[in-house]
PDB file of N, H, CA, C and O in Angstrom:
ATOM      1  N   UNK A   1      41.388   1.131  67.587  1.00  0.00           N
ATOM      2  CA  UNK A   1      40.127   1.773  67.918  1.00  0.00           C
ATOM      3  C   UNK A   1      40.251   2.541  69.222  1.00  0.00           C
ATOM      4  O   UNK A   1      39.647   3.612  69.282  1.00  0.00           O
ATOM      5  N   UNK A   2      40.983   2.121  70.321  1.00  0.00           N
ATOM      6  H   UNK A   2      41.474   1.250  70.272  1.00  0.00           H
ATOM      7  CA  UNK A   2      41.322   2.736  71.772  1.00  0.00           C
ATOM      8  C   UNK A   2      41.986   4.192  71.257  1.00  0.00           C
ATOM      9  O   UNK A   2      41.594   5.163  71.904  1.00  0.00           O
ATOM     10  N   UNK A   3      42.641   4.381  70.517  1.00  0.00           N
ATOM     11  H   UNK A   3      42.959   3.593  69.991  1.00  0.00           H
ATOM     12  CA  UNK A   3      43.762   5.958  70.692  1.00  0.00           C
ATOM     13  C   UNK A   3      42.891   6.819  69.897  1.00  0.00           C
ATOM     14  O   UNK A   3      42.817   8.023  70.146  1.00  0.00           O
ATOM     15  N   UNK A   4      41.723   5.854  68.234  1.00  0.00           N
ATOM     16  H   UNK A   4      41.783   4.877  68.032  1.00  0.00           H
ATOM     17  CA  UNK A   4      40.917   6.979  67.894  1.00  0.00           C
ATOM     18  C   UNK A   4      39.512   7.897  68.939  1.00  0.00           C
ATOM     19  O   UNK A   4      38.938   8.978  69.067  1.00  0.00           O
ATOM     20  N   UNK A   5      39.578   6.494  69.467  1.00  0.00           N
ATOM     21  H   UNK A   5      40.044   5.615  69.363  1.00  0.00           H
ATOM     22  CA  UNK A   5      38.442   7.504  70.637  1.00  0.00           C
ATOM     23  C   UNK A   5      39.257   7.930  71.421  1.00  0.00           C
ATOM     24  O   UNK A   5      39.545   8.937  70.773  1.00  0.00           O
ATOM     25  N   UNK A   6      39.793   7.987  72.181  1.00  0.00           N
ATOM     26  H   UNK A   6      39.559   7.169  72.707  1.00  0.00           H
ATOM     27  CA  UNK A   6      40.615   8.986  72.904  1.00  0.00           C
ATOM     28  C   UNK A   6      41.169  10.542  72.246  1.00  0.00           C
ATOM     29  O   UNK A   6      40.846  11.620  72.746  1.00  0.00           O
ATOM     30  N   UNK A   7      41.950  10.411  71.180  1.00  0.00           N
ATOM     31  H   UNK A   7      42.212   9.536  70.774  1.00  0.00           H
ATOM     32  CA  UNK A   7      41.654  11.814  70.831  1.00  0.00           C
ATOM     33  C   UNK A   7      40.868  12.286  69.981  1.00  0.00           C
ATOM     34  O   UNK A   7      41.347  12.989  69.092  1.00  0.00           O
ATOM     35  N   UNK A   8      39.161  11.977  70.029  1.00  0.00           N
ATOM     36  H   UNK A   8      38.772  11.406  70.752  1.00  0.00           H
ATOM     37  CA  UNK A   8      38.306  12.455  69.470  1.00  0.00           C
ATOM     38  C   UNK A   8      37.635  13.401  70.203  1.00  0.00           C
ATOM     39  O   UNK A   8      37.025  14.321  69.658  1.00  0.00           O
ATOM     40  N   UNK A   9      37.702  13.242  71.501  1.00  0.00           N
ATOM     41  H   UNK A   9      38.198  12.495  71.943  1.00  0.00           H
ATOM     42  CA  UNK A   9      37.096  15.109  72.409  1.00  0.00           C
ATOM     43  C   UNK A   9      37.757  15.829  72.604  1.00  0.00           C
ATOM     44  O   UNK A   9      37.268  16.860  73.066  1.00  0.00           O
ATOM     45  N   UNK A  10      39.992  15.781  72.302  1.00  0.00           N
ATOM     46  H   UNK A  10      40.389  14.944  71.927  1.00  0.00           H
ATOM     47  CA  UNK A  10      40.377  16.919  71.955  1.00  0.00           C
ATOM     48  C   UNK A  10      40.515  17.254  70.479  1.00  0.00           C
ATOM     49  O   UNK A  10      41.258  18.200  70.217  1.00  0.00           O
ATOM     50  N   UNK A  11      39.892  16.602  69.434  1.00  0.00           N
ATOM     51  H   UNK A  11      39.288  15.833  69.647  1.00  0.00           H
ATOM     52  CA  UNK A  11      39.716  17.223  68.005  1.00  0.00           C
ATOM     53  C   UNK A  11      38.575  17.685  67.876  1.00  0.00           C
ATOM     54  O   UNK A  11      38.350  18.504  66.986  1.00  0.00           O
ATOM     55  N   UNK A  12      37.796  17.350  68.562  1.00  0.00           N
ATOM     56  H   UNK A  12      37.979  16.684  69.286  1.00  0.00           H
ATOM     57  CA  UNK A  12      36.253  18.066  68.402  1.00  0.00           C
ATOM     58  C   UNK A  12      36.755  19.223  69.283  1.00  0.00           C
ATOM     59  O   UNK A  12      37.001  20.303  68.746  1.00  0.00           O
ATOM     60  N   UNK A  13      36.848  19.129  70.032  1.00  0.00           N
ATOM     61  H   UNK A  13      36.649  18.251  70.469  1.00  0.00           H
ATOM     62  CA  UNK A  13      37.524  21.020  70.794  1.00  0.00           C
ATOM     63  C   UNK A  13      38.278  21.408  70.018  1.00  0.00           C
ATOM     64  O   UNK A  13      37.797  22.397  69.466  1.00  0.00           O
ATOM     65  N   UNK A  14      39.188  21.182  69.669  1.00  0.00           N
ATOM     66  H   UNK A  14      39.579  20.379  70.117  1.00  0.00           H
ATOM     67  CA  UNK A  14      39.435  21.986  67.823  1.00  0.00           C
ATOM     68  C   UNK A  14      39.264  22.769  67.067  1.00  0.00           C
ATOM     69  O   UNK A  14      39.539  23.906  66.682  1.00  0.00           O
ATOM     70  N   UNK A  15      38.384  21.350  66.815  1.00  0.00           N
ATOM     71  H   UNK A  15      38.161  20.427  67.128  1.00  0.00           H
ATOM     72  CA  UNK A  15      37.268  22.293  65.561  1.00  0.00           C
ATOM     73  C   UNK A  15      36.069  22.976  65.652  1.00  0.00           C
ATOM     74  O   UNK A  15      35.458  23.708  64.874  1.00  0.00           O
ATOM     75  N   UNK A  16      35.814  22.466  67.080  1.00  0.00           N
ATOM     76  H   UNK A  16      36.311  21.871  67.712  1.00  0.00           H
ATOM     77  CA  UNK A  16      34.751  23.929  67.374  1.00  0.00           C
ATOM     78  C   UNK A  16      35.294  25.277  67.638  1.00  0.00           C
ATOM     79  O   UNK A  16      34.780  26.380  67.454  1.00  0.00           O
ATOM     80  N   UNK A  17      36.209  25.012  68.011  1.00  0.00           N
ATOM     81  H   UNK A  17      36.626  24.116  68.161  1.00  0.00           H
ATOM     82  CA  UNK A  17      37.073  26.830  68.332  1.00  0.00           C
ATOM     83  C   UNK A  17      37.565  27.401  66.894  1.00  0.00           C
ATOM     84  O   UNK A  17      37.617  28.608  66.658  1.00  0.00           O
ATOM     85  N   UNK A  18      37.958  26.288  65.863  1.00  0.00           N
ATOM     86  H   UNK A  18      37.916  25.308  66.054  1.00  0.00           H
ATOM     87  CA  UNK A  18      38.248  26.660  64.261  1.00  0.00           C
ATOM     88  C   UNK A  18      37.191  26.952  63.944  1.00  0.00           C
ATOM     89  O   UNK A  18      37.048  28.160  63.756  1.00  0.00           O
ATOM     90  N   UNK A  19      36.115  26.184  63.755  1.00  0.00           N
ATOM     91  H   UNK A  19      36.231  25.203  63.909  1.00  0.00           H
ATOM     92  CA  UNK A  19      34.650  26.730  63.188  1.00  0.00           C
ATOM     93  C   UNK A  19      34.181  27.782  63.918  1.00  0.00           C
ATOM     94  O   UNK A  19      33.359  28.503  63.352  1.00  0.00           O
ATOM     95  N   UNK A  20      34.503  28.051  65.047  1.00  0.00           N
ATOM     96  H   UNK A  20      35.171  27.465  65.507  1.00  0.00           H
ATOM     97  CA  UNK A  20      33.673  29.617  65.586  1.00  0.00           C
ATOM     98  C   UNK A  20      34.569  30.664  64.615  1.00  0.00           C
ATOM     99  O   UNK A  20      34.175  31.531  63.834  1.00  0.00           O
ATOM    100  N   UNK A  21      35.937  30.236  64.979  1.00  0.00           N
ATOM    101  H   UNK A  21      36.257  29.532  65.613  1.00  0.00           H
ATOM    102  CA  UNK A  21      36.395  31.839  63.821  1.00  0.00           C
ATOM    103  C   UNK A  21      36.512  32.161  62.326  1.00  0.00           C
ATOM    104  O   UNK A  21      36.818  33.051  61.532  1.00  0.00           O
ATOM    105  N   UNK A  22      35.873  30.272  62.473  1.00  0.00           N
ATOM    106  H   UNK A  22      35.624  29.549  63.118  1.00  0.00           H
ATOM    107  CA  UNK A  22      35.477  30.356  60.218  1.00  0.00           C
ATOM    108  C   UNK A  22      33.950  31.706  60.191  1.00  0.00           C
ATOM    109  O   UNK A  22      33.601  32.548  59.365  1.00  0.00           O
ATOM    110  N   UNK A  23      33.435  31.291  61.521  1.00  0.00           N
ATOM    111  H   UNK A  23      33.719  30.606  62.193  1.00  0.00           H
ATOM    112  CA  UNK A  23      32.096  32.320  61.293  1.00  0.00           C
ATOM    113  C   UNK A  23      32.328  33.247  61.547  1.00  0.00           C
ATOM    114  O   UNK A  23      31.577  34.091  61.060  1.00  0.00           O
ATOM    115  N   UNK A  24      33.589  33.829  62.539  1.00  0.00           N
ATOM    116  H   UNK A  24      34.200  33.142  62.934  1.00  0.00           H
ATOM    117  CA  UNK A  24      33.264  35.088  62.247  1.00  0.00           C
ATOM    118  C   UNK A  24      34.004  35.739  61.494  1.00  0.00           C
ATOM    119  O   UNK A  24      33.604  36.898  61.383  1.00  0.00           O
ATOM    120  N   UNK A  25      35.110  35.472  60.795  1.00  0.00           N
ATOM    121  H   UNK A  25      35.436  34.531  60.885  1.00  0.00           H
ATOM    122  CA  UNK A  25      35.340  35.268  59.620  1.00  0.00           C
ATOM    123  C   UNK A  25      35.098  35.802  58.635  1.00  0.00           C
ATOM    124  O   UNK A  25      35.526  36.797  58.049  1.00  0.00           O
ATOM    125  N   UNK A  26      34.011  34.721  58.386  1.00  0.00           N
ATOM    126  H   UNK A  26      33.664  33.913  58.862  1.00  0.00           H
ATOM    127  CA  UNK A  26      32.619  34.618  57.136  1.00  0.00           C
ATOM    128  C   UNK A  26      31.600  35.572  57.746  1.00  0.00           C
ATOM    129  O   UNK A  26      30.995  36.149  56.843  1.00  0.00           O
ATOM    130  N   UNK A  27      31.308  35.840  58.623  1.00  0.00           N
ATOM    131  H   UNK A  27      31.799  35.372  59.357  1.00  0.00           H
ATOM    132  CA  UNK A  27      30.165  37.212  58.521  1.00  0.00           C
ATOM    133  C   UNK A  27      30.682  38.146  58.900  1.00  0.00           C
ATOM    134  O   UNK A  27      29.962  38.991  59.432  1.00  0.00           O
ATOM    135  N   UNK A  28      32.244  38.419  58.788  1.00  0.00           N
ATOM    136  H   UNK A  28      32.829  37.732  58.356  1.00  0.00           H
ATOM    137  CA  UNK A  28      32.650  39.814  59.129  1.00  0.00           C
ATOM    138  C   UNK A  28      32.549  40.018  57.339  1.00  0.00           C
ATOM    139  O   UNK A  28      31.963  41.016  56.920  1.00  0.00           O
ATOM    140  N   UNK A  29      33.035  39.211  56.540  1.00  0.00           N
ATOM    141  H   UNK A  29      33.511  38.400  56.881  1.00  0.00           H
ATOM    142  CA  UNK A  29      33.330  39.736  55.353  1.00  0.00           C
ATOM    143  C   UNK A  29      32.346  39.649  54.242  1.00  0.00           C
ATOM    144  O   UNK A  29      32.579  40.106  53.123  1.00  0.00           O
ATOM    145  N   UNK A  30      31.046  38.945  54.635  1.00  0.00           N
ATOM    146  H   UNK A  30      30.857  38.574  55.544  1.00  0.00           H
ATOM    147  CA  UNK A  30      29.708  39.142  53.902  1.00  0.00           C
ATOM    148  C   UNK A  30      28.580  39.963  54.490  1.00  0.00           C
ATOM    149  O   UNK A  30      27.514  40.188  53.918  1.00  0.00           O
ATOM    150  N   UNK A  31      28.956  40.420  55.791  1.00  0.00           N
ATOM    151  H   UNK A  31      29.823  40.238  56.256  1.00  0.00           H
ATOM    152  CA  UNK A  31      27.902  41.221  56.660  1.00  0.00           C
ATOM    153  C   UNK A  31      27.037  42.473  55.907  1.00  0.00           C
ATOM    154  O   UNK A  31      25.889  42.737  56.266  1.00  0.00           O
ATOM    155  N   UNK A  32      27.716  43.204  54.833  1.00  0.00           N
ATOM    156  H   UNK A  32      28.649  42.989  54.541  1.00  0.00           H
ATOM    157  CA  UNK A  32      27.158  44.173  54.102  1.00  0.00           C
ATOM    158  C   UNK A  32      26.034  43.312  53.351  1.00  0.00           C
ATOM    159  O   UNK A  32      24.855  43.577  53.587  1.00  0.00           O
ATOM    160  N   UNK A  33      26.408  42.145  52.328  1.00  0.00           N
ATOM    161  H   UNK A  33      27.366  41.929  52.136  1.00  0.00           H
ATOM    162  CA  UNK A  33      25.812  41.718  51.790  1.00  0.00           C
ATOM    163  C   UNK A  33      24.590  41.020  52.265  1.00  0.00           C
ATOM    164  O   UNK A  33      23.575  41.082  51.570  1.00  0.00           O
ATOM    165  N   UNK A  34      24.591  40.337  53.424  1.00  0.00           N
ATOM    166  H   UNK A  34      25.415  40.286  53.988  1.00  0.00           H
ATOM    167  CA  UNK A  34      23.941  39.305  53.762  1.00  0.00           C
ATOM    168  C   UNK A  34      22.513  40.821  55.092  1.00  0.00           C
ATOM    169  O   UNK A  34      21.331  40.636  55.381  1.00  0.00           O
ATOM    170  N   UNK A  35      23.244  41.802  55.402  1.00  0.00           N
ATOM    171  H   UNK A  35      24.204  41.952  55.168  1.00  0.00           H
ATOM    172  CA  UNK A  35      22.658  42.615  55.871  1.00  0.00           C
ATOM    173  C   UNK A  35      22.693  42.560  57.686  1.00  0.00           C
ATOM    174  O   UNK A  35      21.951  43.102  58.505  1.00  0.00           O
ATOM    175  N   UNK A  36      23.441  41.997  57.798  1.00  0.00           N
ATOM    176  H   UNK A  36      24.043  41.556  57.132  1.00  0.00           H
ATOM    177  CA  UNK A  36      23.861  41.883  59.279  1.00  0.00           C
ATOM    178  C   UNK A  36      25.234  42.903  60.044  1.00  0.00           C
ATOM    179  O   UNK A  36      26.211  43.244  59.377  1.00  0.00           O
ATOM    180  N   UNK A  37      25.070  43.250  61.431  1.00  0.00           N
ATOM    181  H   UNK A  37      24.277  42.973  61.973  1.00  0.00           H
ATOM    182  CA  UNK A  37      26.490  43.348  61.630  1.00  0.00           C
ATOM    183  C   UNK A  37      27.155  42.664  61.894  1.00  0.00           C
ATOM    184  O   UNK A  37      26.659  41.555  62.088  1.00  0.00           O
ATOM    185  N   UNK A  38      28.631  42.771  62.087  1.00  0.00           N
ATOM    186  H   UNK A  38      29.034  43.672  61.929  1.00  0.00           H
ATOM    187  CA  UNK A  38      29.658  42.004  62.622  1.00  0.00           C
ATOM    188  C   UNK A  38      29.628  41.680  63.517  1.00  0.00           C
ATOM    189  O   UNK A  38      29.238  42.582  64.259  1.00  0.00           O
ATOM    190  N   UNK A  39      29.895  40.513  64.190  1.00  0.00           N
ATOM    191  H   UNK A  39      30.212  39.781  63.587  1.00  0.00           H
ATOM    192  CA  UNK A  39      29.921  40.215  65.599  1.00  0.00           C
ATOM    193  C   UNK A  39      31.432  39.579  65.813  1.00  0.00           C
ATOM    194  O   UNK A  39      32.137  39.118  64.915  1.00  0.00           O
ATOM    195  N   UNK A  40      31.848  39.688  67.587  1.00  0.00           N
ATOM    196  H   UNK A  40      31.276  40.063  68.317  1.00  0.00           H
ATOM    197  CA  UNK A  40      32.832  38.753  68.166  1.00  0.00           C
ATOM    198  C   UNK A  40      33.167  37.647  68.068  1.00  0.00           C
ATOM    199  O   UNK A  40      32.400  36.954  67.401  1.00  0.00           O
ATOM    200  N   UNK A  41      33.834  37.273  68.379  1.00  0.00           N
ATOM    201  H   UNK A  41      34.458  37.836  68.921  1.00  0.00           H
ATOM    202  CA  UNK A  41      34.352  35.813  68.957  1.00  0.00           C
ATOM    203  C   UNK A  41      33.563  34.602  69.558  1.00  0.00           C
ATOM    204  O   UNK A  41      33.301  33.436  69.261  1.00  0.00           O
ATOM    205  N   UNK A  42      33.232  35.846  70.950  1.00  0.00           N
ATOM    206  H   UNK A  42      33.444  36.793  71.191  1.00  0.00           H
ATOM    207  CA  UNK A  42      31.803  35.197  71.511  1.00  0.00           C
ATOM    208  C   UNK A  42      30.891  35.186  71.083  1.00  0.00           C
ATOM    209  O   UNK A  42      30.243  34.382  71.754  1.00  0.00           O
ATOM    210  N   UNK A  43      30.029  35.731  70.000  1.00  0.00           N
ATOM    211  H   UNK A  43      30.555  36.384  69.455  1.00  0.00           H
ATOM    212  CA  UNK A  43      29.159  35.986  69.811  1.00  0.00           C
ATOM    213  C   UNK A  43      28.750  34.332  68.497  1.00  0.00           C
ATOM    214  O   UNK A  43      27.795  33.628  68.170  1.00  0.00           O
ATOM    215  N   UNK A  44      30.632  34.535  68.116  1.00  0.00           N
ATOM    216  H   UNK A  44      31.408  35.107  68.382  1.00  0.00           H
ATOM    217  CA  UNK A  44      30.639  32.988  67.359  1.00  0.00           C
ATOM    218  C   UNK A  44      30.657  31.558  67.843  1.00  0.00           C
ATOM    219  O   UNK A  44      30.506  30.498  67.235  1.00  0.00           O
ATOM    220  N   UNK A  45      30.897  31.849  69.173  1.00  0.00           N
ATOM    221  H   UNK A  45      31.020  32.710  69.667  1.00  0.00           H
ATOM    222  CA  UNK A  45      31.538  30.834  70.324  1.00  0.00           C
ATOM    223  C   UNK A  45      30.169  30.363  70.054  1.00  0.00           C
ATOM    224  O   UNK A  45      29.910  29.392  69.342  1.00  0.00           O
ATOM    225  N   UNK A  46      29.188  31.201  70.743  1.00  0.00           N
ATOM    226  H   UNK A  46      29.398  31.990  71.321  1.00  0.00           H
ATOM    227  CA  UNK A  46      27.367  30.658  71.241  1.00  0.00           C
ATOM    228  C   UNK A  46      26.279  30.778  69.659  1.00  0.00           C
ATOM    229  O   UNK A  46      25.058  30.632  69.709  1.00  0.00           O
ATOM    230  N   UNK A  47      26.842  30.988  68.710  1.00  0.00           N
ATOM    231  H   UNK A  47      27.834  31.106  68.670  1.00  0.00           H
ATOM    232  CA  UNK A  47      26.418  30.641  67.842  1.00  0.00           C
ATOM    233  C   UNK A  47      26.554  28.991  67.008  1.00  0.00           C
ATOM    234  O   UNK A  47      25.694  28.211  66.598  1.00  0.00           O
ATOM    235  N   UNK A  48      28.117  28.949  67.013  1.00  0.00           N
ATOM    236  H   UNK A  48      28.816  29.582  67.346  1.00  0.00           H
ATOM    237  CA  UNK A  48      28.648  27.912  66.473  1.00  0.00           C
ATOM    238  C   UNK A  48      28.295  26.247  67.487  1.00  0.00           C
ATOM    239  O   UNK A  48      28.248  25.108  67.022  1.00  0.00           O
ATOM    240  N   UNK A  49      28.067  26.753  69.173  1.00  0.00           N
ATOM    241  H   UNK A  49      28.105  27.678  69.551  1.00  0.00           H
ATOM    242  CA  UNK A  49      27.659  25.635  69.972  1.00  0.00           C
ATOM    243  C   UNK A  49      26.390  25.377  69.733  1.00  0.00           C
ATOM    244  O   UNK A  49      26.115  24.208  70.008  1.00  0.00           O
ATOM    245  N   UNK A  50      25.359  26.094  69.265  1.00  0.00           N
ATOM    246  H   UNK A  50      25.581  27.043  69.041  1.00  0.00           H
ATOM    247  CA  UNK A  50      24.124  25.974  69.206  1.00  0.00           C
ATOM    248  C   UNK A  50      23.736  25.783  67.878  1.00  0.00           C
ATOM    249  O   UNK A  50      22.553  25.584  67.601  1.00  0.00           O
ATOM    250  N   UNK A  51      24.869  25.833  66.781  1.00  0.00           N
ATOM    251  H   UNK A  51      25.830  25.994  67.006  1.00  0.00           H
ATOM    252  CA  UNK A  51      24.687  25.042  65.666  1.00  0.00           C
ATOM    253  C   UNK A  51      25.199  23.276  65.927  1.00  0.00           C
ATOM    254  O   UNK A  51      25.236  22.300  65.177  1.00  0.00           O
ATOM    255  N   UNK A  52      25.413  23.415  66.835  1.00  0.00           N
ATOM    256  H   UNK A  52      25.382  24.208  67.444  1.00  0.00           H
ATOM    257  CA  UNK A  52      26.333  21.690  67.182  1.00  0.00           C
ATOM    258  C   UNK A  52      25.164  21.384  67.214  1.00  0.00           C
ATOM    259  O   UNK A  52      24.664  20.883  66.207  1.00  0.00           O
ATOM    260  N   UNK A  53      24.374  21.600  68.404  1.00  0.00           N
ATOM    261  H   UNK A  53      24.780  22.007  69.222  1.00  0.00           H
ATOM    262  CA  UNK A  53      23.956  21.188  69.089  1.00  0.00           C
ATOM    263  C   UNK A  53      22.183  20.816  68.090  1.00  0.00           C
ATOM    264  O   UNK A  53      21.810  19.646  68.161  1.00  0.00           O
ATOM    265  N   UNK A  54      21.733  21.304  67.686  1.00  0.00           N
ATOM    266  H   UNK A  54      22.037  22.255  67.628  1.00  0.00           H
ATOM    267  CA  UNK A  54      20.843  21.641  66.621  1.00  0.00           C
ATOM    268  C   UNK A  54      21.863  19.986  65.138  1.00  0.00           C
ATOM    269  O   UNK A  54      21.239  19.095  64.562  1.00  0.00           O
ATOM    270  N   UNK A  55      22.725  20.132  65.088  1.00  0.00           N
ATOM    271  H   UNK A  55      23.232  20.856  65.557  1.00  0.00           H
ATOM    272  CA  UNK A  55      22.539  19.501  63.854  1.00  0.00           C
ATOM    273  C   UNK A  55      23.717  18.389  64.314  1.00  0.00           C
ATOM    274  O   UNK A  55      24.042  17.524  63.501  1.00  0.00           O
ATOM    275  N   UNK A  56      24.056  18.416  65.033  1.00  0.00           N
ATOM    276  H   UNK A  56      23.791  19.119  65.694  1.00  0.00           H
ATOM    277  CA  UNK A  56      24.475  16.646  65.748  1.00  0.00           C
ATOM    278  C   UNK A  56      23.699  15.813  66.042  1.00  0.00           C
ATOM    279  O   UNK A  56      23.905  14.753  65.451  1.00  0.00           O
ATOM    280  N   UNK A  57      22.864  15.814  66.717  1.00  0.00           N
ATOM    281  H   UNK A  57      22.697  16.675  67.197  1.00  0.00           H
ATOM    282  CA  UNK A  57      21.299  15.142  66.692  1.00  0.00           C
ATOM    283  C   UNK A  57      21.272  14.456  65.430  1.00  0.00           C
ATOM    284  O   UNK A  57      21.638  13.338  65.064  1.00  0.00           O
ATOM    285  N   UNK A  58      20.690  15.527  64.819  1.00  0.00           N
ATOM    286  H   UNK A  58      20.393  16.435  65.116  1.00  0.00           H
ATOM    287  CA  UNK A  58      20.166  15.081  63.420  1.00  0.00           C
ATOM    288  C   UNK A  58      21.194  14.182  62.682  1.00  0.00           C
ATOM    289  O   UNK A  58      20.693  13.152  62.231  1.00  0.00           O
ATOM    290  N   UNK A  59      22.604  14.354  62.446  1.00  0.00           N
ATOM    291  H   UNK A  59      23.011  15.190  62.812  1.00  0.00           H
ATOM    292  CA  UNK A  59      23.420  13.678  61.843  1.00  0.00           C
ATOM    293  C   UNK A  59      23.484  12.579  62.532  1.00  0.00           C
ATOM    294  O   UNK A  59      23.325  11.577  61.834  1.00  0.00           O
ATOM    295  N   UNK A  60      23.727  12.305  64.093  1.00  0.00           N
ATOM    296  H   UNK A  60      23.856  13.119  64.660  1.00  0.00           H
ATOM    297  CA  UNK A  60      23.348  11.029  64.505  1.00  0.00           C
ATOM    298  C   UNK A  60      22.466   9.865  64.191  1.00  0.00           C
ATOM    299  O   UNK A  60      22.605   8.649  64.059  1.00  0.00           O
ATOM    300  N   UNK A  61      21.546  10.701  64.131  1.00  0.00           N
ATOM    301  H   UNK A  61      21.433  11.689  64.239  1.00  0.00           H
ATOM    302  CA  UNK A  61      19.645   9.896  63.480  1.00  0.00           C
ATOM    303  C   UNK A  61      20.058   9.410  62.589  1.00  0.00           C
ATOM    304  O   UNK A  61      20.034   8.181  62.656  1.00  0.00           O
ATOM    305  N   UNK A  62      20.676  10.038  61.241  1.00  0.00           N
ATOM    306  H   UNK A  62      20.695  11.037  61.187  1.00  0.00           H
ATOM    307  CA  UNK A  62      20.939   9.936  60.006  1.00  0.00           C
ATOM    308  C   UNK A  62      21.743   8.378  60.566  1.00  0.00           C
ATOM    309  O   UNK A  62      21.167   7.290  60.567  1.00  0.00           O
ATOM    310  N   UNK A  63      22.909   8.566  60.932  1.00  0.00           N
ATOM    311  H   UNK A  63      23.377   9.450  60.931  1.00  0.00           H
ATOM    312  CA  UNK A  63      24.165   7.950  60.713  1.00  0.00           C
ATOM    313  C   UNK A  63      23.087   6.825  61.468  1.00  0.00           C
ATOM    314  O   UNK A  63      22.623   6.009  60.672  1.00  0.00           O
ATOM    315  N   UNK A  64      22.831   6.743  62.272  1.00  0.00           N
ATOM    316  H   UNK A  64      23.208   7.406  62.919  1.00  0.00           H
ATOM    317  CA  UNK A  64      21.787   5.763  62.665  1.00  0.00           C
ATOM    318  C   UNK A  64      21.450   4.689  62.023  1.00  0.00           C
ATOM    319  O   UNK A  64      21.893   3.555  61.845  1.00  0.00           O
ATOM    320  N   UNK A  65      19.899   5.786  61.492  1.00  0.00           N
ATOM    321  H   UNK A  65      19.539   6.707  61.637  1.00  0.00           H
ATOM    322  CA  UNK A  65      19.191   4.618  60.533  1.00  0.00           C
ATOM    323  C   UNK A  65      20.126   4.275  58.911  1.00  0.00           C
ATOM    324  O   UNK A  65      19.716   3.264  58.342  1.00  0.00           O
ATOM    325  N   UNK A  66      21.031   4.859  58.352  1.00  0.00           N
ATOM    326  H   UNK A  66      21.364   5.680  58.814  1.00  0.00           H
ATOM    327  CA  UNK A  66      21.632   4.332  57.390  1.00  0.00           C
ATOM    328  C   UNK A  66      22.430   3.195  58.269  1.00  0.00           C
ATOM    329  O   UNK A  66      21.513   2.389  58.113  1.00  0.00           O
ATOM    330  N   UNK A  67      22.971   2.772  58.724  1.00  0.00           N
ATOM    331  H   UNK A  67      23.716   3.427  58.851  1.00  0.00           H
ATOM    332  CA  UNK A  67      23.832   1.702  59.471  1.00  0.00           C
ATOM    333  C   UNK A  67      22.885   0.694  60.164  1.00  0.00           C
ATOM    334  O   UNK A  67      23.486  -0.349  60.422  1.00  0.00           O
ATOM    335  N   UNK A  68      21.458   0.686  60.583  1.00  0.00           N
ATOM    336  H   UNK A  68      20.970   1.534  60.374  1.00  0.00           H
ATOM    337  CA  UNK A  68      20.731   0.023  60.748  1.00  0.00           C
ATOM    338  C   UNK A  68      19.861  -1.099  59.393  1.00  0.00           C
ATOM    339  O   UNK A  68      19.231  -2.155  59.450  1.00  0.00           O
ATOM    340  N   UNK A  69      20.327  -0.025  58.116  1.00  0.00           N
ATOM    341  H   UNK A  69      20.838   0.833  58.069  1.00  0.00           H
ATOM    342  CA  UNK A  69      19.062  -0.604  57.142  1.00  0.00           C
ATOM    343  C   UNK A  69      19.558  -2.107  56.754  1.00  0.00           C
ATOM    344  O   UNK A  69      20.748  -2.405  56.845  1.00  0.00           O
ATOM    345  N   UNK A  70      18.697  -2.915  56.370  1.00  0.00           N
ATOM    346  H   UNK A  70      17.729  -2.672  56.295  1.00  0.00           H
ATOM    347  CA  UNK A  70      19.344  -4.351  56.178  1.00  0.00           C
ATOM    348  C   UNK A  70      19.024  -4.164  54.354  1.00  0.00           C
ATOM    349  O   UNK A  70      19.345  -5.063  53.577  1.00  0.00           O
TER     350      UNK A  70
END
């Protein structure tokens, strides 16, 4: 249990820098469709943190009360 928490805040830095360039990515190559323009890197950086941040919470709660129910 000691070495999985330990490298769990450099795999979450990871995969937030992988998931920013899955998005931009994914809305460079649906942007016609979806009706948006393309954006940067950064623009995925502060998108993709403020999707953390927005739905970690919530998955917490979740993971929560399922592990609480008797």
């Amino acid at each position: 249990m000691g070495c999985r928490s330990y490298f769990a805040i450099p795999a979450a830095g990871a995969f937030y820098f992988f998931s920013a360039w899955i998005l931009m990515m994914f809305a460079d190559m649906v942007h016609e469709d979806v009706g948006i323009k393309p954006f940067g890197y950064t623009t995925s950086l502060i998108v993709t943190i403020g999707l953390w941040l927005v739905v970690a919470p919530v998955i917490a709660t979740i993971a929560h009360s399922v592990g609480t129910e008797s």
